[in-house]
ZANU-883285 format. One record per residue (C-alpha): residue number from 1; z, x, y. Coordinates in Angstrom, 2 decimals. Layout:
residues N
+-----+---------+---------+---------+
| num |      c3 |      c1 |      c2 |
+-----+---------+---------+---------+
| NUM |       Z |       X |       Y |
...
+-----+---------+---------+---------+
//
This chain:
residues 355
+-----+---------+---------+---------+
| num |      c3 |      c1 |      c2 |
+-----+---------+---------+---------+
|   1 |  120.72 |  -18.57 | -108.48 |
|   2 |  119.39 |  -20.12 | -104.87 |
|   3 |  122.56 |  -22.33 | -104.97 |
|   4 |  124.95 |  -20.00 | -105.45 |
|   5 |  124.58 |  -18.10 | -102.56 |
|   6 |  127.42 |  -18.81 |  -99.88 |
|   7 |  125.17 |  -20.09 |  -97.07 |
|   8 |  122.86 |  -22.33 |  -99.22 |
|   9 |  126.04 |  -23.41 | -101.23 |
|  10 |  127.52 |  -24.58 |  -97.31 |
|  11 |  124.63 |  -26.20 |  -96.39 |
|  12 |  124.44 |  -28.38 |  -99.62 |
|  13 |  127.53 |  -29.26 |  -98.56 |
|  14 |  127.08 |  -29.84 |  -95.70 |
|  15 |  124.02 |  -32.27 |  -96.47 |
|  16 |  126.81 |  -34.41 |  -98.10 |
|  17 |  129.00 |  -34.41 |  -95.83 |
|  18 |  126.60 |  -35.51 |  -92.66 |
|  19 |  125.77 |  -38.54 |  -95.46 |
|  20 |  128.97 |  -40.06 |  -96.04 |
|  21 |  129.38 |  -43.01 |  -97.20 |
|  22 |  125.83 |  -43.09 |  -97.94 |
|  23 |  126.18 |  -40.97 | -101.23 |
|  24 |  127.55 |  -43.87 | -103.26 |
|  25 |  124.16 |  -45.79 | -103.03 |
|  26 |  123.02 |  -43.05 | -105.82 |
|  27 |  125.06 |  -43.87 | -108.47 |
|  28 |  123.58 |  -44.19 | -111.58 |
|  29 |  120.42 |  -44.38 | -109.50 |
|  30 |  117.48 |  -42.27 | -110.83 |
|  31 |  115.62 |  -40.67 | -108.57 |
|  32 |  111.65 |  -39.22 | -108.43 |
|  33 |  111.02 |  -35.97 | -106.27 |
|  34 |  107.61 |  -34.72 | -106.21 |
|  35 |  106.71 |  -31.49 | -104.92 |
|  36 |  110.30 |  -30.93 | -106.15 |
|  37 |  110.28 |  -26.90 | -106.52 |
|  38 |  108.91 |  -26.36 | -103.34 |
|  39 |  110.68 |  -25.37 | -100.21 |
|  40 |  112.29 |  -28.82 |  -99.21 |
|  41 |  112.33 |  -30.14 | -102.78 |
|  42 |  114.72 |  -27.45 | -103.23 |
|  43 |  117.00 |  -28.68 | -101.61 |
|  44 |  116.77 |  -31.85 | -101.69 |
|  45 |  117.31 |  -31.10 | -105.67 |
|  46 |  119.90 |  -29.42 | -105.20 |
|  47 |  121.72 |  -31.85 | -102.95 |
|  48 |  121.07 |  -34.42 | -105.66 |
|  49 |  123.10 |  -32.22 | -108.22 |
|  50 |  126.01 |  -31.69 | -105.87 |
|  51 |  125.87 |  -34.87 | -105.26 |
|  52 |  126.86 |  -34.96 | -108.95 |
|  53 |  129.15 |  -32.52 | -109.39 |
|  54 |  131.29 |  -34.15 | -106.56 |
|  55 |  130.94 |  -37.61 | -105.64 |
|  56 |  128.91 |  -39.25 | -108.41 |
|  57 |  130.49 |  -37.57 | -111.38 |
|  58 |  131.38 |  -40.17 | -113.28 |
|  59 |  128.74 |  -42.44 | -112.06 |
|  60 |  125.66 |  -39.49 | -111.36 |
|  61 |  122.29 |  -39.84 | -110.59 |
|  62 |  118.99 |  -38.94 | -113.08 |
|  63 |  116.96 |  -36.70 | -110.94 |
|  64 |  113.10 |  -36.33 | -112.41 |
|  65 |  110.99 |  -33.67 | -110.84 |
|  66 |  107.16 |  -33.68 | -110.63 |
|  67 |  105.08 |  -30.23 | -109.70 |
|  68 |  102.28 |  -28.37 | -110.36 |
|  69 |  103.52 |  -24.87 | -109.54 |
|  70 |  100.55 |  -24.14 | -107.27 |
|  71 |  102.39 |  -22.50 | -104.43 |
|  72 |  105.54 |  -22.89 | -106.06 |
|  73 |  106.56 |  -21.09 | -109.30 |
|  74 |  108.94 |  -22.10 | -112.42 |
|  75 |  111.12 |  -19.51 | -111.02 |
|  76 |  112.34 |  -22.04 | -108.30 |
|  77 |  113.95 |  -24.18 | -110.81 |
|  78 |  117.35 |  -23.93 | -109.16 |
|  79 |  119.47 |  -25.79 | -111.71 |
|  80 |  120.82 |  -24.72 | -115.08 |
|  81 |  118.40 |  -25.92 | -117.86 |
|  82 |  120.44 |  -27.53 | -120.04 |
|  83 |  121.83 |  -29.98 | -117.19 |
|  84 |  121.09 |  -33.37 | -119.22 |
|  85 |  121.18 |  -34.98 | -115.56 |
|  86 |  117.64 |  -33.45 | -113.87 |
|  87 |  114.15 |  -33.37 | -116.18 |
|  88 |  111.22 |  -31.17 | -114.98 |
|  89 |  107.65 |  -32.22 | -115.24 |
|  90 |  104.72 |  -30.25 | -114.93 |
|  91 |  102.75 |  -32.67 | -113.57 |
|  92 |   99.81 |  -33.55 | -110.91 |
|  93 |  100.13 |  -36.42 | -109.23 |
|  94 |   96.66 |  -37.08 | -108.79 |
|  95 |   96.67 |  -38.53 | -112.08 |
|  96 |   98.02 |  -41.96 | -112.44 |
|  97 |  102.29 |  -41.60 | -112.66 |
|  98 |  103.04 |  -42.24 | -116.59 |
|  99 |  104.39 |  -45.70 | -116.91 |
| 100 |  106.99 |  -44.75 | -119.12 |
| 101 |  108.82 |  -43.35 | -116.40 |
| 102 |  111.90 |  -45.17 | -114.29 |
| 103 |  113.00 |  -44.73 | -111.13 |
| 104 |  115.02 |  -46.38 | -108.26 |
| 105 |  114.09 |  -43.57 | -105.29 |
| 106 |  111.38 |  -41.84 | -105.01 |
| 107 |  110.77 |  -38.70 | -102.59 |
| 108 |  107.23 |  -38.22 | -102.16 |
| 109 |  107.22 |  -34.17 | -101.29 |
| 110 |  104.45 |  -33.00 | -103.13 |
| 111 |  102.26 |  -31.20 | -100.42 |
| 112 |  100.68 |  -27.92 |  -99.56 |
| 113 |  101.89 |  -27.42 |  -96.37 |
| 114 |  101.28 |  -24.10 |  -95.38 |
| 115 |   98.15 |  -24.06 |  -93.03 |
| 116 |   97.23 |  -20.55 |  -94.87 |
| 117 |   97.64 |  -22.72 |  -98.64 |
| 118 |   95.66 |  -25.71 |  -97.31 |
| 119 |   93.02 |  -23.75 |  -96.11 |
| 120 |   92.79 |  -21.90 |  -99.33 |
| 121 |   93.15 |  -25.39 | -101.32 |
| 122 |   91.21 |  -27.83 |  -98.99 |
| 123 |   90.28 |  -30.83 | -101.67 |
| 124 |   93.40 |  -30.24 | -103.64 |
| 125 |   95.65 |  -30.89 | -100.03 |
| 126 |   93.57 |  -33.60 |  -99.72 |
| 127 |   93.46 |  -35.14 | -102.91 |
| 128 |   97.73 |  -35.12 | -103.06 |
| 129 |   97.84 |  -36.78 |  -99.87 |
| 130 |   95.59 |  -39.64 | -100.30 |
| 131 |   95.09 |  -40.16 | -104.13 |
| 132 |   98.44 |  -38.62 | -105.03 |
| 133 |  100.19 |  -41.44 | -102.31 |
| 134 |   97.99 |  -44.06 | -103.54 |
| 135 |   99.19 |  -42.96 | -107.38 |
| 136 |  103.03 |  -43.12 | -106.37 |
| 137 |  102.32 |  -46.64 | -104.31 |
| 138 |  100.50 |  -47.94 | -107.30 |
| 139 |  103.75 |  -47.31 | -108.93 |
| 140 |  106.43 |  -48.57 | -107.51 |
| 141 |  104.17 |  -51.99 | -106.91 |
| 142 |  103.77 |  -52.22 | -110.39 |
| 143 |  107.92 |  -51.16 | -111.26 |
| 144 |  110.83 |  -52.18 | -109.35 |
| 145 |  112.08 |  -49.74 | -106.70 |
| 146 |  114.43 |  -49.50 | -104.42 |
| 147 |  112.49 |  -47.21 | -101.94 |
| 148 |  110.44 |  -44.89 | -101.32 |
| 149 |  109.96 |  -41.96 |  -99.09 |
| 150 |  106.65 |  -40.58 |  -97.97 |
| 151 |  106.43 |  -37.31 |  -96.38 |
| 152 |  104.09 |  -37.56 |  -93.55 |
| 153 |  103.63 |  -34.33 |  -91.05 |
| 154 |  104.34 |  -33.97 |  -87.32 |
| 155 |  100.78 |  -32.70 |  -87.68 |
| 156 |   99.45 |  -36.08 |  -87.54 |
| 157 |   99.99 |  -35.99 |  -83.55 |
| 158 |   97.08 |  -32.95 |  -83.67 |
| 159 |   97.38 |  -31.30 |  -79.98 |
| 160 |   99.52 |  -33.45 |  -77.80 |
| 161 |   98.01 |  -34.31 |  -74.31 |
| 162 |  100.71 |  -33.06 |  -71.74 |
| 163 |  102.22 |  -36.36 |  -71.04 |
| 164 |  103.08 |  -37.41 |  -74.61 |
| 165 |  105.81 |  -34.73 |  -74.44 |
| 166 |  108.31 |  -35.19 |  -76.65 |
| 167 |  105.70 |  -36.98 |  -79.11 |
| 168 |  107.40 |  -40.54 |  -79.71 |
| 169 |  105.72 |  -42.16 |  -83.14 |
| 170 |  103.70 |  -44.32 |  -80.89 |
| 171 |  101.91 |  -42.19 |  -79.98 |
| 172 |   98.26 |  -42.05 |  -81.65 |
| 173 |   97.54 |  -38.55 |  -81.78 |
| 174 |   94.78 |  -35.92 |  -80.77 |
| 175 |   93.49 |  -35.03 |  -84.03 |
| 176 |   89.66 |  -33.60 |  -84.90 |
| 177 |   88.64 |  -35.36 |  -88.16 |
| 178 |   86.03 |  -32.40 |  -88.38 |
| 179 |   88.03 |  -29.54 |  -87.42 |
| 180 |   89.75 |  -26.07 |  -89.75 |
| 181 |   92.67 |  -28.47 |  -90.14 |
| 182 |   91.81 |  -31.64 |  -90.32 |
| 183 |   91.82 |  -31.51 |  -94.27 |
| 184 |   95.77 |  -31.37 |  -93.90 |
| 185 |   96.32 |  -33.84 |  -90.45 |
| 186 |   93.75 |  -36.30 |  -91.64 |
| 187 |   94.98 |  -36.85 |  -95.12 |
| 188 |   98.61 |  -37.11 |  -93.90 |
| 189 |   97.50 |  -39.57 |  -91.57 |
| 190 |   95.63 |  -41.69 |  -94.24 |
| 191 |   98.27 |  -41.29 |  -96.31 |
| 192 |  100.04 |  -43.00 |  -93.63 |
| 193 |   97.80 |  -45.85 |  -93.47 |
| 194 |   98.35 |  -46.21 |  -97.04 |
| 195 |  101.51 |  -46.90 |  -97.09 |
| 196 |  101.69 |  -49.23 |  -94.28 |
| 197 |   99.16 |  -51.14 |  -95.70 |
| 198 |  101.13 |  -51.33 |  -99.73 |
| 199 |  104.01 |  -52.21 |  -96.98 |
| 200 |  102.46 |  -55.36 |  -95.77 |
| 201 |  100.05 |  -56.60 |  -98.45 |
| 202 |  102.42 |  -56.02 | -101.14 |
| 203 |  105.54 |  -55.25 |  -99.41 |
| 204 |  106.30 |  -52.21 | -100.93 |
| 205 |  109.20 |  -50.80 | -100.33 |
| 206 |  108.17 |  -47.69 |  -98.36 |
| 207 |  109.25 |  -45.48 |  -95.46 |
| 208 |  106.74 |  -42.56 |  -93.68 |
| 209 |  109.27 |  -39.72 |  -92.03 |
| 210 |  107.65 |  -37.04 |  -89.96 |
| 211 |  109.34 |  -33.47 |  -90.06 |
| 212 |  108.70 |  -31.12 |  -87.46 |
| 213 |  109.05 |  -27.22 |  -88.24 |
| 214 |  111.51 |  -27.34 |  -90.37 |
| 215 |  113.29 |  -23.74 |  -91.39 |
| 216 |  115.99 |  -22.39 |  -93.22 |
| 217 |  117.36 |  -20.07 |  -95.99 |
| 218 |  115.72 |  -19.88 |  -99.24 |
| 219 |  111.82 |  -20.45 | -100.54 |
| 220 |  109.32 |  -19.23 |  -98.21 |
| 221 |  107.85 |  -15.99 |  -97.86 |
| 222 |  106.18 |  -13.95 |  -95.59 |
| 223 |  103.07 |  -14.35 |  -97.03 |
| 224 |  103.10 |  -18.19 |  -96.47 |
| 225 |  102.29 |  -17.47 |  -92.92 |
| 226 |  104.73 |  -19.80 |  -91.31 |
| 227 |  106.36 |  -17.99 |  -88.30 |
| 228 |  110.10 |  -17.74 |  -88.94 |
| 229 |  110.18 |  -16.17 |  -92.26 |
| 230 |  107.26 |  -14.09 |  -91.02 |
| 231 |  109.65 |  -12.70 |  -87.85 |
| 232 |  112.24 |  -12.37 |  -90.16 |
| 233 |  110.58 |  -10.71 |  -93.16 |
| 234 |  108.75 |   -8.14 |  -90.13 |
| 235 |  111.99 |   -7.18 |  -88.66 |
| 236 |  113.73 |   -6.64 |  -91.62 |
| 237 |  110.80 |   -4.04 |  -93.18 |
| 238 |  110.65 |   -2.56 |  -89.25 |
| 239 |  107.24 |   -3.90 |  -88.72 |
| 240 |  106.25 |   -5.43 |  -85.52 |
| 241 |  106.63 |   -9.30 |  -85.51 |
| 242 |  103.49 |  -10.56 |  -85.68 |
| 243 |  102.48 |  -13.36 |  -83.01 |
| 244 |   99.00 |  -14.86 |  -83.30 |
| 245 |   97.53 |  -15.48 |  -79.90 |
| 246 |   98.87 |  -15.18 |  -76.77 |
| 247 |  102.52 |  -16.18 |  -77.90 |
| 248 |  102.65 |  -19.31 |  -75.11 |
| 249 |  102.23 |  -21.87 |  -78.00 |
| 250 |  105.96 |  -23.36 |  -78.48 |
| 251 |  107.77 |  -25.27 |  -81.22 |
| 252 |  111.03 |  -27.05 |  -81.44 |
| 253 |  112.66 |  -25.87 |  -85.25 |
| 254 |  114.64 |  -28.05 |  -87.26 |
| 255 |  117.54 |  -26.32 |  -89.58 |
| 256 |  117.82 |  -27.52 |  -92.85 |
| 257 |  120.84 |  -29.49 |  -93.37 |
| 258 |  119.88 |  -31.58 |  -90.15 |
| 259 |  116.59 |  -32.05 |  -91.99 |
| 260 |  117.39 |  -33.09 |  -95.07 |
| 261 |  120.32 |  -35.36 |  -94.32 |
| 262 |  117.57 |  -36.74 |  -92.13 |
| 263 |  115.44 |  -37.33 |  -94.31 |
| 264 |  118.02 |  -39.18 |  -97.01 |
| 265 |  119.04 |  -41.44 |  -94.14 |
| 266 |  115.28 |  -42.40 |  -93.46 |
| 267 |  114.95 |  -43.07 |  -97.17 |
| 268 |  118.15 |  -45.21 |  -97.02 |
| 269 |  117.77 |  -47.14 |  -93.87 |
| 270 |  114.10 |  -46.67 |  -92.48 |
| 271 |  112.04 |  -50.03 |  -92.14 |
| 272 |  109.30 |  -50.33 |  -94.83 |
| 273 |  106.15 |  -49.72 |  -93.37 |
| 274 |  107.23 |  -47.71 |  -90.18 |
| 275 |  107.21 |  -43.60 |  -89.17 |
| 276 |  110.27 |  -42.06 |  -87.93 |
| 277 |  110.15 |  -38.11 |  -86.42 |
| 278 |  112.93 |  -35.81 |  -88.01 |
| 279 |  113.19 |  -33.14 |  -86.05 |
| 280 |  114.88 |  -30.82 |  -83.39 |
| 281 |  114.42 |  -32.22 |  -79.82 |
| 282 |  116.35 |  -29.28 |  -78.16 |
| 283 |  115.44 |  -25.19 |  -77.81 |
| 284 |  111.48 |  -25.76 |  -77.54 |
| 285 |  110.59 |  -21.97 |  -77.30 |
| 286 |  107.33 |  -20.07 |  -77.27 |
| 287 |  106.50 |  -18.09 |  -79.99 |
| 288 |  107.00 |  -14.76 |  -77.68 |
| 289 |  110.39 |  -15.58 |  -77.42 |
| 290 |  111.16 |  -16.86 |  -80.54 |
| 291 |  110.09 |  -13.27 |  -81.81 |
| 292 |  112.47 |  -11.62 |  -79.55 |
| 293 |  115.15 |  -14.23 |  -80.62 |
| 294 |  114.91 |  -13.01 |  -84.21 |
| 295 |  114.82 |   -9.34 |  -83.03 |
| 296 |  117.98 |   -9.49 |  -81.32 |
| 297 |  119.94 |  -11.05 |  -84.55 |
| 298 |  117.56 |   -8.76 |  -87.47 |
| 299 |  117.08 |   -5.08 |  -85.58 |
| 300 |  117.32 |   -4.88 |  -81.39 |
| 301 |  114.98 |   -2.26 |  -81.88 |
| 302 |  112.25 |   -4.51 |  -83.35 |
| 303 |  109.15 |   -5.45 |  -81.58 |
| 304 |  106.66 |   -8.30 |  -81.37 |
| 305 |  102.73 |   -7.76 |  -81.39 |
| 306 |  100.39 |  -10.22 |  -80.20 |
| 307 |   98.25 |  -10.01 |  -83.00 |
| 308 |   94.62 |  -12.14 |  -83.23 |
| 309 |   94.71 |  -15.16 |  -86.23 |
| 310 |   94.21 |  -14.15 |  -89.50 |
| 311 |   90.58 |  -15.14 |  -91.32 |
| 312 |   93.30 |  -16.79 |  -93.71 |
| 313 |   94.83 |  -18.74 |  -90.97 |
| 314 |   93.15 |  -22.29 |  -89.91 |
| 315 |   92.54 |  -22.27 |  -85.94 |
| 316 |   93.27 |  -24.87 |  -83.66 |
| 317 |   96.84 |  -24.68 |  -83.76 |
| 318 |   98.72 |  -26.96 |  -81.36 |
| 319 |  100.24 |  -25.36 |  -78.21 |
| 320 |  103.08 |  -27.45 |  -78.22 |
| 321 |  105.42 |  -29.50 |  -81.10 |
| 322 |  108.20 |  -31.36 |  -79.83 |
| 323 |  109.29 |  -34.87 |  -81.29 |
| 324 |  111.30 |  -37.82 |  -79.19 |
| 325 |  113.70 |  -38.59 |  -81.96 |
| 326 |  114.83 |  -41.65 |  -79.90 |
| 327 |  113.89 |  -44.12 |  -83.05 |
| 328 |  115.77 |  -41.88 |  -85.99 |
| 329 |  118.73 |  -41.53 |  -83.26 |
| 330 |  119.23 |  -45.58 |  -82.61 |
| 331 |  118.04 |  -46.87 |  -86.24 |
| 332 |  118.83 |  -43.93 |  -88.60 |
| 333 |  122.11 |  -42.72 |  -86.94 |
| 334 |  120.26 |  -39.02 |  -87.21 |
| 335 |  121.34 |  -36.70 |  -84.75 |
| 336 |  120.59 |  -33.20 |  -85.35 |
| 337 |  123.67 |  -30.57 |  -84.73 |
| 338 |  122.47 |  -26.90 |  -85.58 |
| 339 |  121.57 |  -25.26 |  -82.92 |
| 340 |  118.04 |  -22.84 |  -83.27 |
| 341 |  120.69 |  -19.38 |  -82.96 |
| 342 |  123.20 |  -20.92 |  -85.52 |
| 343 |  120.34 |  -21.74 |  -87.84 |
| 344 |  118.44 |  -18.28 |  -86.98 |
| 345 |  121.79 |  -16.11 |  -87.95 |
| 346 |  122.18 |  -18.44 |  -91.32 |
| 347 |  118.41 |  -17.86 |  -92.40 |
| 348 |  118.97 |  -13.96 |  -91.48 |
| 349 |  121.75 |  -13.55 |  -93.86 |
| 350 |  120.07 |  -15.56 |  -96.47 |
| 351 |  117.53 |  -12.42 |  -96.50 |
| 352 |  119.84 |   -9.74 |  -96.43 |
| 353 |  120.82 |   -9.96 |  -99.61 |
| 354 |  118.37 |   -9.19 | -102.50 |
| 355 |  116.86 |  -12.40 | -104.90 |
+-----+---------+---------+---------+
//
């Protein structure tokens, strides 16, 4: 099971232990994650249930999870079934949320992410972000909530102009509402607008965070295109690591313990209405040498091949990604401790061992 293996099991941990104090506010708190069997709702399950088993024991939480399975599978369910704390819902949230439901927190995760999944699923990316938000807003205006969390992208800033380096969440954004990606950027960003506008009219209780690249052991592939797993997945099989482009583009990468404990605290103490960046503002590398980073720790004989962008893959990728978490630092208390090698040898022994 994904929680049972050491690392994940220390970064759960972990998670909890970066929150503090801030656990408590889930007892006997239910709690809504959509998109929960993907990547991040993985873990942020799973930090619900330790949560549980620990701290809230006596008192737990009542986690309800909402997906569709369409890049995800049953398979991620990473709890055992007959836990009477955690239901499962196959459900779209582009339909109206069923008004029998109850919940205090809600997560709203439910995303496809992957540039190589929303350019196979264009309307359907589109659709979640703007009529899927506007179903979860509807929602908890019509219930009472406590709060709610929408998962915005750092893809809303598009392709930063060179003196909005680190990207604070001022910052408007360079973003081409007719080009391969705008089906992804632009629905995140009306999804935005969304919410800040159930924020003031109604004030609904709800928070936008921004994550920027964030990585880690466990759920993705390296058929999902995204470049970490990719590196690692190459190395491991002795293929060359494939780098679209020239390799110059760079990224900052957020581990995921910093990311999730991030995004809990924005959840918690985030101002209704506003954005906040989670991120990692340190180690922005180019993909060329994030390649020969993840060679050195997988197989020093390994090499990296600048490769052209798949058909598969959406162009106009941004050539640089690096957020100025001075807001989540001041009002959030976030201050993100892994450093990119720590997190890189973690992820790597994640995929040594077979799942």
């Amino acid at each position: 099971m994904f929680t049972q293996h050491g690392i994940v099991s220390e970064d759960i941990q972990a998670i909890i232990a970066i929150l503090g104090i801030n656990v408590s506010v889930f007892e006997n708190a239910r709690v809504l994650i959509t998109g929960g069997c993907g990547f991040l709702g993985r873990y942020m399950t799973a930090t619900f249930l330790e949560m549980n088993r620990t701290f809230l024991k006596n008192n737990p939480c009542r986690v309800i999870i909402m997906d569709t399975y369409i890049t995800s599978t049953r398979d991620n369910i990473i709890f055992d079934r007959d836990d009477a704390t955690v239901t499962v819902m196959e459900y779209d949230v582009r339909k109206a949320i069923p008004d029998d439901i109850r919940a205090d927190y809600i997560f709203h995760m439910a995303s496809l992410a992957s540039p190589f999944y929303y350019r196979k699923y264009p309307i359907e990316t589109i659709e979640v972000n703007v009529n899927g938000t506007k179903n979860l807003l509807e929602y908890a205006r019509t219930h009472t909530i406590k709060k709610m969390l929408y998962f915005s992208s750092s893809e809303i800033y598009g392709d930063p102009i060179p003196g909005m380096i680190p990207m604070p969440e001022a910052y408007r954004g360079y973003v081409s509402c007719l080009g391969p990606r705008a089906c992804y950027d632009e629905s995140k960003r009306m999804g935005e607008t969304l919410c800040q506008v159930y924020s003031q009219i109604f004030a609904t209780p709800v928070t936008i965070v921004r994550p920027f690249n964030v990585y880690g052991p466990g759920g993705l592939h390296a058929q999902d295109f995204r470049v970490v797993p990719a590196f690692m997945s190459s190395a491991l099989h002795g293929e060359p690591l494939p780098v679209h482009g020239t390799g110059t583009q760079t990224r900052t990468f957020c581990y995921m313990t910093d990311a999730i404990a991030g995004f809990i605290k924005t959840l918690l103490h985030g101002k209704a209405g506003e954005a906040y960046n989670i991120g990692q503002d340190a180690d922005e590398i180019s993909m060329n040498e994030l390649a020969k980073r993840i060679a050195d720790i997988v197989s020093p004989s390994a090499v990296a091949s600048n490769i052209e962008y798949p058909e598969t893959y959406p162009a106009g990728e941004p050539q640089r990604r690096c957020p100025d978490l001075s807001k989540a630092k001041s009002e959030l208390g976030f201050h993100p401790a892994v450093s990119l090698s720590e997190g890189l040898r973690r992820t790597h022994s994640w995929y040594l061992v077979p799942h």
